[in-house]
N, C-alpha and C positions, 0 to 999 in steps of 0.2 A: 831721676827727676825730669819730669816733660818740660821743656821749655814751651812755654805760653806764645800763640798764633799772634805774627807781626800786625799789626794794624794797617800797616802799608800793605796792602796786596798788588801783585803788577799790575800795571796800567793809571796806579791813583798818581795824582800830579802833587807836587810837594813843594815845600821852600828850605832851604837849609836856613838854619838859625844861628849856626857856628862853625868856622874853619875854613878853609879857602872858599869851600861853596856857600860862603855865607851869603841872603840874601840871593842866591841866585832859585830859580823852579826850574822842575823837571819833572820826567816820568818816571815811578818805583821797576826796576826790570825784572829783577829778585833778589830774595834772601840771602846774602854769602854765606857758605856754609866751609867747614872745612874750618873755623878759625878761632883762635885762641878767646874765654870768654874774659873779655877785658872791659866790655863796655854792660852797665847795664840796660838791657835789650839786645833787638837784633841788628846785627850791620848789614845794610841794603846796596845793591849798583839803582843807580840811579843816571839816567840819560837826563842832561841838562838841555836845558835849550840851546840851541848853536855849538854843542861840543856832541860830536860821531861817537867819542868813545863813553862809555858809563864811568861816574865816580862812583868811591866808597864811601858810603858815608855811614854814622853808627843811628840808628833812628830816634835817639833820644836828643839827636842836633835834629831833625826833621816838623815840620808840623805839615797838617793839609794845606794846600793851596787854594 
């Protein structure tokens, strides 16, 4: 079964809508791969504003910015 293309492609800026990064935007960096399907969709790294390192987040907390 193919899993269906993220909507977040890298470079789109986003907002979390739930979880520690609630509320906060950033930029999509990629798709994590390698990881157990738990969430419905894809889980993305996402570089926040003012944090160096990328979060995880699952894209179904995400909307565009």
């Amino acid at each position: 079964m193919e899993q269906s293309p993220s909507p977040f492609e890298p470079g789109v800026r986003v907002r979390a809508t739930f979880g520690r990064f609630r509320d906060q935007v950033g930029t999509v960096v990629e798709t994590a791969t390698a990881l157990p399907e738990v969430f419905d969709g894809p889980v993305l790294w996402v570089r926040f504003d003012g944090d160096e390192e990328p979060g995880l987040v699952a894209g179904q907390f995400l909307e565009a910015a």
